[in-house]
C-alpha positions as CSV (number, residue, x, y, z in Angstrom):
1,X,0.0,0.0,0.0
2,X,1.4,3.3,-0.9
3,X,2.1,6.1,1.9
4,X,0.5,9.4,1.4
5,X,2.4,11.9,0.0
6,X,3.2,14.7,2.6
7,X,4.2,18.2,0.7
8,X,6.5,20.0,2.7
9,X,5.8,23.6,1.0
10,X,2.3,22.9,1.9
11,X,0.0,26.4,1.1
12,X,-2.3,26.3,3.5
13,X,0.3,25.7,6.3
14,X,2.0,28.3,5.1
15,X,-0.9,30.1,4.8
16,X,-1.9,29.5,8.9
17,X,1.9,30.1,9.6
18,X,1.7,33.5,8.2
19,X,-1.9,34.7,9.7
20,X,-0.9,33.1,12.9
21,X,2.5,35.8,12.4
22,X,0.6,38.6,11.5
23,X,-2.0,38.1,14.0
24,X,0.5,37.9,16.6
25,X,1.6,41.0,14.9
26,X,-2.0,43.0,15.2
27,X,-1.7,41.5,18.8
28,X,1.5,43.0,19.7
29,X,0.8,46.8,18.6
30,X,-2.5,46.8,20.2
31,X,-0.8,45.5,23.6
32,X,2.1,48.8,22.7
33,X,-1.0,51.3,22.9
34,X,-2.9,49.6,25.8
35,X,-1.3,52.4,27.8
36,X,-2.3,55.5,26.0
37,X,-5.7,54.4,25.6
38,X,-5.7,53.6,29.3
39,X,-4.7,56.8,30.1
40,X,-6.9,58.4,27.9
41,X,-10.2,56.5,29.6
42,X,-8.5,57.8,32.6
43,X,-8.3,61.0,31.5
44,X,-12.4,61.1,30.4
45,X,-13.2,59.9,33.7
46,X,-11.3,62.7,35.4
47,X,-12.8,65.0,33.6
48,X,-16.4,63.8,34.1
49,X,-15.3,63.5,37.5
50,X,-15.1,67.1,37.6
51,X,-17.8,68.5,35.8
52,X,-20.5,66.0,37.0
53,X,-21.7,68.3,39.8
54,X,-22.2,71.1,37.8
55,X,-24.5,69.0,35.4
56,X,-28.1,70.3,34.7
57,X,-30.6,68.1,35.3
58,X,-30.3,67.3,38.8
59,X,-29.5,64.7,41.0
60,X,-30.1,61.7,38.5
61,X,-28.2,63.2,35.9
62,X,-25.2,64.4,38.8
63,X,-25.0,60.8,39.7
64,X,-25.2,58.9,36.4
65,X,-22.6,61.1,35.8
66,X,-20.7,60.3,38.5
67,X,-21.4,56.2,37.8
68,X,-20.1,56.5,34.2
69,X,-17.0,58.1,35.8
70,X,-16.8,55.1,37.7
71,X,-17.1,52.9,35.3
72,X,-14.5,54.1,32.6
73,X,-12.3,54.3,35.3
74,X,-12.8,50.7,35.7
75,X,-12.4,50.2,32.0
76,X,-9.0,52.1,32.2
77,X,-7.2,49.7,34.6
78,X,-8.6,46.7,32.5
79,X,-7.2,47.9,29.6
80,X,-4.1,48.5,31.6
81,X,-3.7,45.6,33.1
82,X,-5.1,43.0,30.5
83,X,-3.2,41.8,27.5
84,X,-5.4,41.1,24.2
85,X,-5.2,37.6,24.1
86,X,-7.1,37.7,27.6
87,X,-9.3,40.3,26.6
88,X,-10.3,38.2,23.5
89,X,-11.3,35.1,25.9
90,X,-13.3,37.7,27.9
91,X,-15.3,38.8,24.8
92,X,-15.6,35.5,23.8
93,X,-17.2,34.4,27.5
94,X,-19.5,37.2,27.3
95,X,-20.8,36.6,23.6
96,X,-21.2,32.7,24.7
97,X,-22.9,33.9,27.7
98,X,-25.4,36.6,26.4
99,X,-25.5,36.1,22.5
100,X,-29.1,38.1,22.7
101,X,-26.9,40.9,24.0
102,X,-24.2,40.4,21.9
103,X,-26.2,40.3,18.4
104,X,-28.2,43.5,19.7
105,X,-24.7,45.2,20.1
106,X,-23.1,44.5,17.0
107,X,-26.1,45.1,14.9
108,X,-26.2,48.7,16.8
109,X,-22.2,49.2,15.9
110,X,-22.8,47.9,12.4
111,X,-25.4,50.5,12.2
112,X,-23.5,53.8,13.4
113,X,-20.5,52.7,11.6
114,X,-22.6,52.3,8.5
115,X,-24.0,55.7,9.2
116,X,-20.5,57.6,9.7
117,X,-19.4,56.3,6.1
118,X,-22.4,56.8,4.5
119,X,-22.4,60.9,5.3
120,X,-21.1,62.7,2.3
């Protein structure tokens, strides 16, 4: 019985070899600029921080104001302190976990980045 033939220049090993390298890549510069954009979220929290007491509206507003503060603060030392490949498992849990949620959110993100290329 004849053995199979096994090519060693095999395209579509190649072909994972190099998305695997570029991925890791991708990977890579986002984990460079995990920083910045954790110090920018930082930096909007701060601010709304600041100006959430002087709000109109009144108390509701002051202190959903004061909760999204909170809360992109808390999204700052995530960024900061998780790596992609993590973060990528966490999105993964939560769109196993909630797909409803999940389809709901990237149907509105399709839709407002749909709308911010179609404007002339």
């Amino acid at each position: 019985m004849p053995t199979p033939h096994t090519d060693p220049f095999d395209v579509s090993d190649v072909s994972k070899g190099k998305a695997a390298e570029m991925g890791q890549r991708v990977a890579d510069k986002i984990d460079e600029k995990r920083g910045a954009a954790a110090s920018g979220l930082e930096s909007a929290a701060g601010a709304l921080r600041e100006r959430a007491d002087t709000l109109p509206g009144g108390e509701r507003v002051v202190n959903a104001a004061h909760a999204t503060a909170n809360a992109v603060g808390v999204a700052a030392d995530y960024v900061r302190e998780t790596d992609v490949k993590a973060m990528m498992t966490d999105v993964q849990r939560l769109v196993k976990n909630n797909p409803g949620v999940a389809l709901l959110t990237a149907a509105a993100l399709g839709f407002l980045i749909a709308r911010t290329f179609s404007r002339d």
